[in-house]
N, C-alpha and C positions, 0 to 999 in steps of 0.2 A: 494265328491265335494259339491259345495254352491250349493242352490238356489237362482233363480233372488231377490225374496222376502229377501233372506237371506242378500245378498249381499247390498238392500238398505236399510235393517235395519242395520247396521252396520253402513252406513254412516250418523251416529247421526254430530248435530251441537256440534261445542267446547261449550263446558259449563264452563262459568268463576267461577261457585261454586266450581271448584275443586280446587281453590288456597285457602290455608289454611291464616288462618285471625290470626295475632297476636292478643296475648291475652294483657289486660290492665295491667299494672303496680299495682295491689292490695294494692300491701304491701308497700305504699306510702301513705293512705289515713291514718288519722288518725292524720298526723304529723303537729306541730304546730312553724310555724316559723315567726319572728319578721322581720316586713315590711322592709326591703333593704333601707341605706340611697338614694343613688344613685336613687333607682326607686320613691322615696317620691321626687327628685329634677325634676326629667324629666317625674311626673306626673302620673307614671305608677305603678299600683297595683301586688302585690304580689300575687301569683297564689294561689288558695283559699287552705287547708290544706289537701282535698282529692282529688285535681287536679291529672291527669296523670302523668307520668313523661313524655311524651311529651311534654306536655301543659309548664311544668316546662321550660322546657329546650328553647322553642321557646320566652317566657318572658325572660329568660336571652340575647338570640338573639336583640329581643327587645330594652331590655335595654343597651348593645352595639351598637347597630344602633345610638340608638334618643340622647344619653348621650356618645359618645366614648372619649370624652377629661376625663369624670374622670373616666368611667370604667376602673376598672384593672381586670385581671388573675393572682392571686398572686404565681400561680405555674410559669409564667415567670416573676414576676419582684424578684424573689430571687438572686439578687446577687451572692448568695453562689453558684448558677450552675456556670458550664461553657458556652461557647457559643453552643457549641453540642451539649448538652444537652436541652439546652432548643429550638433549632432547633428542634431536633429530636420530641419534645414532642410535637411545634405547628405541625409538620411535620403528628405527630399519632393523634392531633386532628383532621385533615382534613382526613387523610388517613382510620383510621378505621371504622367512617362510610362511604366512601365512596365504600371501600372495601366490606364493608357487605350489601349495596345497590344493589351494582352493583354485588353481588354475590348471593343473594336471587333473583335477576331478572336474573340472567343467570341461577341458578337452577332449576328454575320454564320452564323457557322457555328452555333447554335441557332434561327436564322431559316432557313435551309432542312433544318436537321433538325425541325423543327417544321412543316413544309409533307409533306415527306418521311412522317413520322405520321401527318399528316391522309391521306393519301393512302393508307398503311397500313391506318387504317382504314376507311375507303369499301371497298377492297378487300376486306376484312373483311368489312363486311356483305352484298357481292355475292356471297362463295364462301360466307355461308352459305346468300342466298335461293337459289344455283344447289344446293346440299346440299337444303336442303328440298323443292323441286321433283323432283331424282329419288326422295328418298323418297316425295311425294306419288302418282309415276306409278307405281312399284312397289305402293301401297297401294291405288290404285286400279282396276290390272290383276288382284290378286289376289281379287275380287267374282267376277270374271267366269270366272275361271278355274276357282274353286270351283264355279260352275254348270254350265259346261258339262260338269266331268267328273263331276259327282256330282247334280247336281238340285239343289242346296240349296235351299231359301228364303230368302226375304228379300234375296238376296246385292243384289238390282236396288235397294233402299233404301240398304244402305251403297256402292254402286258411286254413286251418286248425291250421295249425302255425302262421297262422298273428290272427287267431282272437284267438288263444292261448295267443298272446302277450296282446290283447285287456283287456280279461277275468280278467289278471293280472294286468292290468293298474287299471281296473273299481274296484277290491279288494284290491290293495292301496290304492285305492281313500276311501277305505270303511273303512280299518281301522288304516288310521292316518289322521291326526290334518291337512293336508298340506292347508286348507281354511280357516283356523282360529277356535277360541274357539267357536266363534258359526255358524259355519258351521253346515250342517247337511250331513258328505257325504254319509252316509248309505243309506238316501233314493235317494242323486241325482242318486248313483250309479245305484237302483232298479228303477227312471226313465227311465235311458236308456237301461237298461237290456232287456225290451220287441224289443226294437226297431233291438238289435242284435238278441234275439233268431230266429227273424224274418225271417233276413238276413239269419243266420244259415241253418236256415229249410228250405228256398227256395234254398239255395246254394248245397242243400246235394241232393235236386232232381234234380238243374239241373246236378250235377257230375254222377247221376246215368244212367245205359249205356242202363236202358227199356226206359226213359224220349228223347220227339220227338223234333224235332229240334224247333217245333213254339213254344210247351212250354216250353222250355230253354229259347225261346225268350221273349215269355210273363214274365217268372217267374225271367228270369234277368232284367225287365224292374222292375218287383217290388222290386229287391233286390234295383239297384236304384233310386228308390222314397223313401224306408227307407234308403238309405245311405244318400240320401238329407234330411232327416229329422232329421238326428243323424248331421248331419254337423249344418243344421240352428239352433239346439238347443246349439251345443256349440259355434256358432256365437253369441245367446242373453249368452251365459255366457261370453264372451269375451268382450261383448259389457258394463257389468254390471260392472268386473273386471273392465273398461277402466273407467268407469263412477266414481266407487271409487277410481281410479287415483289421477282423478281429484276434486273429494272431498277432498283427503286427501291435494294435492298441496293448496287448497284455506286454508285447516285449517295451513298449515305451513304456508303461505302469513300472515295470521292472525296472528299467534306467532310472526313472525318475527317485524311485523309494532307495536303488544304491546310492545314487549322488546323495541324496538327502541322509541317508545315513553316514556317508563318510563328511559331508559338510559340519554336522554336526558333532563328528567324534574331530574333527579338526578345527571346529569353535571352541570344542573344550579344552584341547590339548594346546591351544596359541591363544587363550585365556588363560590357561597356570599361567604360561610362560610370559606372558603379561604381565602379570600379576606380582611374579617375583624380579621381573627387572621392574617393574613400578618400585617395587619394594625396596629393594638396592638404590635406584636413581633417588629416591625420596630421603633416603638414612644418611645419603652423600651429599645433597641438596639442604638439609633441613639444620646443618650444624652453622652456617650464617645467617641462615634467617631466623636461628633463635636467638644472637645475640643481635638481631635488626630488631625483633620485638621487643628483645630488654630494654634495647635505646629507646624506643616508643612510648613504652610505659613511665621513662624517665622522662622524656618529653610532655605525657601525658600530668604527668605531676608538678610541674610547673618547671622543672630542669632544661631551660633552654638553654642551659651552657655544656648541657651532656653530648659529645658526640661517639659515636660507633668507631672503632677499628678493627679492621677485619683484613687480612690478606687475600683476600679471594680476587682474583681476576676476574673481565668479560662482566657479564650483566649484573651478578652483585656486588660486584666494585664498583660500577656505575650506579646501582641504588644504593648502598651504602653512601657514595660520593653527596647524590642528589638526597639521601635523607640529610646527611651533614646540612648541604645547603639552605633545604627545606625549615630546620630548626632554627637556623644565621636565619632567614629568612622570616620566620614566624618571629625571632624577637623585635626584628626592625618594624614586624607590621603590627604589632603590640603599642609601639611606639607611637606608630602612625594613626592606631584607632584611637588612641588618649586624646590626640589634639581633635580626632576629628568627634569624641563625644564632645568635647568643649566647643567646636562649631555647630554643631548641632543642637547642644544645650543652649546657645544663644539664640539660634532658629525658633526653639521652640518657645523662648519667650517671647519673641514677633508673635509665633501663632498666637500665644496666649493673648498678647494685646489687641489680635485680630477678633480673637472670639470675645473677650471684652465686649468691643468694637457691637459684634451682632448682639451682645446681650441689653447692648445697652439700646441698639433699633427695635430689636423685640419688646422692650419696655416701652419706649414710648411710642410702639407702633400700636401695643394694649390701649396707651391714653389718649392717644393721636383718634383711634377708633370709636371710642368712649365718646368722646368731645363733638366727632362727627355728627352720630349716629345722635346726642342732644341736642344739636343745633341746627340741623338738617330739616327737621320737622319745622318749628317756627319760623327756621326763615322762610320757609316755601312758602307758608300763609301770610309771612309782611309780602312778601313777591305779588302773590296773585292778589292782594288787596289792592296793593297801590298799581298794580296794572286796569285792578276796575276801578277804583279813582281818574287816573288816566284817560279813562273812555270817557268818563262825565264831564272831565274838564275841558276847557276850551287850548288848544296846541300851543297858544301863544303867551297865555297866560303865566304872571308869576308864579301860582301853584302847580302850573305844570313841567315850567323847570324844576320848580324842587320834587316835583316826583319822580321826574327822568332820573333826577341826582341821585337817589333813596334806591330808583330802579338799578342804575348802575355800580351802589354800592354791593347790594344785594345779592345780583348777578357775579360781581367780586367776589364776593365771601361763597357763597355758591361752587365755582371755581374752586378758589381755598380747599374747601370743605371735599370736595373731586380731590384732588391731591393728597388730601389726608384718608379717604378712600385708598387710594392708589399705593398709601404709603406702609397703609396698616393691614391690608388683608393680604396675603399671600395667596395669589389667586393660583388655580391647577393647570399646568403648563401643557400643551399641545404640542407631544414633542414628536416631530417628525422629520423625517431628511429634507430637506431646500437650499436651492442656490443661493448662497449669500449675496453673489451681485446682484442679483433680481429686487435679493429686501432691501438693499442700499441703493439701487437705482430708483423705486419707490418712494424711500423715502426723502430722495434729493428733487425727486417731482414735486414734492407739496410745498419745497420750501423754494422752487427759481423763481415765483414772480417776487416772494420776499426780496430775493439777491439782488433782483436788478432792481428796484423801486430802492435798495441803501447803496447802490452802486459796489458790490461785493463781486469779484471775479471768479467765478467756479472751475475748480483744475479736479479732474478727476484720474483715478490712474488704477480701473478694476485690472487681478491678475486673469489670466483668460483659462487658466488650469487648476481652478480654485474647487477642491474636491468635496462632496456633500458634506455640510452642517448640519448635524443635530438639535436644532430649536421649535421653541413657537414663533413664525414670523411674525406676527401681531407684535409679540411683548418684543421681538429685537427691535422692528420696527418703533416700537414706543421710542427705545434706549436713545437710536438714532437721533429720534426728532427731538431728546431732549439739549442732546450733545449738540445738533446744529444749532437748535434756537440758542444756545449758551454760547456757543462759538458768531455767531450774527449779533448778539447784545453786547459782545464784545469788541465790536467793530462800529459803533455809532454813523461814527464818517464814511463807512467804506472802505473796503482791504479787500484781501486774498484768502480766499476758504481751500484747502485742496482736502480730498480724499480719496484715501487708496486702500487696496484690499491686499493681502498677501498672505504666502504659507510657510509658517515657519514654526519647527520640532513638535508636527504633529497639530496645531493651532491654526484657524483661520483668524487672521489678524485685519481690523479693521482699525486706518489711522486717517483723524480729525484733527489738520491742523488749521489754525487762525494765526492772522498780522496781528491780533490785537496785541494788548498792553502785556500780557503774561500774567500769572500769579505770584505775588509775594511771598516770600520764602518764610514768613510768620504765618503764614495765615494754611500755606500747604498741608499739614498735617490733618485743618479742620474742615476741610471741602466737604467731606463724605457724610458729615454731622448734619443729624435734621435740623429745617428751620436755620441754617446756617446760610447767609447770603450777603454779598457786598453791595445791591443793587438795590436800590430805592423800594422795584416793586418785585412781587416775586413771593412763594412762601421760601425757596430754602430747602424746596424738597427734592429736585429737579436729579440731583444729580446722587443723594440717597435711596430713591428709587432704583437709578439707573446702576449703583452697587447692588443693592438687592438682586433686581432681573436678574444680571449677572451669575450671581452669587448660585440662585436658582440652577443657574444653566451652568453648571461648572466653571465659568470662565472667569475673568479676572477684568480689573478696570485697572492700567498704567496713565500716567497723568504726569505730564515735561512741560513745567510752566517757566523753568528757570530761562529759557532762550530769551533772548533780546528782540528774536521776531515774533512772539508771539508762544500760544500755548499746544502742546501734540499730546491728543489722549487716542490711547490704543486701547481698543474692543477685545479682547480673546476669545475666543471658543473651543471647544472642541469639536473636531472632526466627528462623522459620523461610527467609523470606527475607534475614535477616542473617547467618547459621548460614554458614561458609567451612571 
């Protein structure tokens, strides 16, 4: 272990002699150069023949500050680079010294914080062996203490074995380094070696069994005044260990505050220098991109037959190039958007006869309502009358045919009247995610005992990757069963019904075809009109409805009645992320 003496020799002050001094540029002197036009204008002298090459290089500095309208860098005004390149070079002007600045001041200053560590930890290992040692002398006193006040046995074996542990601590101590290179632990060891033999020797008379109880007392009072003495001695080493602590903490404080001061005087000094090759690169960079902005503005004014010429090689030859093409470009697609507002102006007169279309269902869904909501009331009371006539008459009788008839017509217009319901209110949609096969499977259950009782074949063909719809299944469900019963009344004799599901740009597409007769290519335009129907019975409304629902749900009704085998109407919808 240290001595105190040891330990505050050690904590020497940082010595700033130890930062190595670059040496001078030698092989500069000698050299003879003809005075700089540039520095002859702005007054400033040419740096003497065996100047530094700092001295050099800060006169060129110089003479970009006081003169920068004609200083050039003739390595960027070469044209012949490209723009990267000569980026990257002011880029390496500024970066490699600032790199090598900033990397000689962090070397410096991680080489004696890396000394400063090592030092850290030697101290280290010293405040522990000075820790283990007063635990070893406490563990060792307390053998003897247990004997004398009580008798124990055995206590003279483990008093034996703790200062066994001791012996061994104190001959570590002796022959390694754990205090540093200049430690002396040989002799701290042979300091406290008397202090123990001491201990030793009094402890082995009081374990012997001639030795009287006053002088166990007396001779353990002197083991403890040397244990006190071995304790306060590795107090002042702990105290000295703690003292170099904090020496070493002030020499890191000190490191830290230089680095940070020379960091900062070398952020400022490679920010000028920054600053005025930005400046330079910018005044040699900025003479084609103003006649790239002239051509812009020309462009911008409707001159798309203006283009740029510029001789600049590398990237603004290339934008130059691509602005040219850019304007050839912008007149072809001037071109291109004239015809395509004329298709679009056509489109929009579709919309416009679509929205017609709803204004004119809006209207007579107002009167269709109207009509209902008159009619609805009186019939119910012809209904329920002639159903109590019915009960009074006898089942066979002439009057009770004519009341079944009266009933049946009743129950007709009833119906009717349901569909003028259905056609005029716009009821509030239940819209939630569902599996479209599931509403199409549904609703082809209500209609197979129809199929088979007209001898109608059913082909079905759901996609099995059909991604959630956004509807109310009810109102699809409606759509369905109006589209099948219309596709089955078009089949009197018996045919071929297929349906199938599918996904196509975003749509779940449901297609209803029939064998029957087709639609007529006069009459196609009027299908979707209310009250519109080819069919003896029927109101007309079946497939106005089934536009509306639609309509509701974003989706659309296509209708291919031209085929020779019969008619195909497609369902759209929107998907559940397509659904607005």
């Amino acid at each position: 272990m240290e001595t105190l003496a040891g330990l505050q020799a050690r904590c020497r002050p940082f010595d700033r002699a130890q930062m190595p001094v670059a040496a001078n540029d030698a092989t500069a002197a000698g050299r003879q150069a003809a005075p700089h036009p540039h520095l002859q204008r702005s007054g400033l002298k040419d740096p003497a023949p065996g100047a530094p090459a700092p001295q050099k290089a800060l006169t060129c500095i110089k003479r970009a500050v006081c003169d920068p309208h004609t200083f050039r860098i003739p390595m960027l005004r070469n044209s012949g680079q490209s723009l990267s390149s000569r980026l990257i070079l002011g880029f390496l002007l500024v970066a490699i010294p600032a790199v090598a600045v900033v990397g000689a001041i962090s070397f410096y200053a991680l080489r004696d914080l890396t000394l400063a560590n090592q030092d850290l930890q030697e101290i280290s290992r010293s405040l522990e062996a000075v820790r283990d040692l007063e635990g070893g002398v406490g563990r060792a006193l307390m053998p003897v203490s247990e004997f004398v006040a009580y008798g124990a046995s055995g206590q003279d074996r483990l008093f034996e074995a703790q200062m066994g542990e001791i012996e061994k601590q104190l001959q570590g101590c002796g022959n390694t380094a754990c205090h540093g290179a200049s430690a002396q632990p040989r002799e701290m060891a042979q300091g406290l070696m008397p202090y123990f033999r001491t201990i030793k020797n009094r402890a082995s008379i009081v374990f012997s069994a001639d030795t009287e109880n006053a002088d166990r007392i007396r001779l353990f009072r002197e083991i403890t005044v040397q244990g006190r003495e071995v304790s306060r001695q590795l107090e002042h080493m702990s105290l000295a260990l703690l003292g170099r602590v904090e020496a070493l903490q002030e020499k890191t404080q000190q490191v830290y505050q230089r680095a940070w001061n020379l960091i900062l005087g070398a952020i400022a000094l490679v920010g000028g220098f920054a600053v005025l090759i930005a400046y330079l690169m910018s005044r040699e960079l900025a003479r084609p991109i103003r006649e790239l902005v002239s051509g812009t503005r020309h462009v911008m004014r409707g001159d798309l037959n203006h283009r740029v010429t510029v001789k600049e090689k590398g990237e603004i030859g290339e934008l130059v190039q691509s602005f040219n093409a850019m304007a050839q470009e912008i007149g072809e697609h001037r071109g291109r958007l004239e015809r395509l507002v004329q298709a679009r102006t056509a489109e929009l007169g579709q919309a416009h006869q679509s929205l017609m279309r709803s204004e004119k269902l809006a209207s007579i869904g107002v009167l269709a309502s109207g009509v209902a909501h008159e009619l609805n009331n009186p019939l119910t009371s012809i209904l329920m009358n002639v159903n109590l006539l019915m009960e009074d008459v006898e089942d066979r009788s002439d009057l009770h045919r004519e009341l079944k008839r009266v009933s049946d017509d009743a129950l007709r217009c009833q119906r009717i009247i349901s569909d003028l319901r259905d056609f005029s209110h716009r009821h509030e949609l239940e819209i939630g995610p569902c599996d479209l096969n599931d509403v199409v499977s549904d609703a082809l259950a209500l209609i197979t005992r129809q199929l088979r009782l007209q001898n109608i074949a059913l082909t079905r063909n759901l996609f099995e990757r059909m991604p959630s719809v956004s509807c109310d299944p009810d109102r699809i469900r409606q759509v369905l069963m109006n589209v099948f019963v219309n596709a089955i009344q078009a089949m009197p004799e018996g045919g071929a019904l297929s349906v199938a599901t599918a996904f196509r740009e975003g749509c779940a597409m449901v297609t209803v075809t029939d064998s029957g007769p087709g639609i007529p290519s006069d009459i196609r335009n009027r299908i979707f009109d209310p009250f519109f129907t080819t069919k003896a019975e029927g109101t007309g409304l079946g497939l106005s409805i089934v536009y509306g629902i639609m309509e509701e749900h974003g989706g659309r009704v296509e209708i291919d009645g031209a085929a020779a085998a019969g008619t195909a109407v497609r369902l759209l919808l929107p998907t559940q992320e397509g659904f607005k």
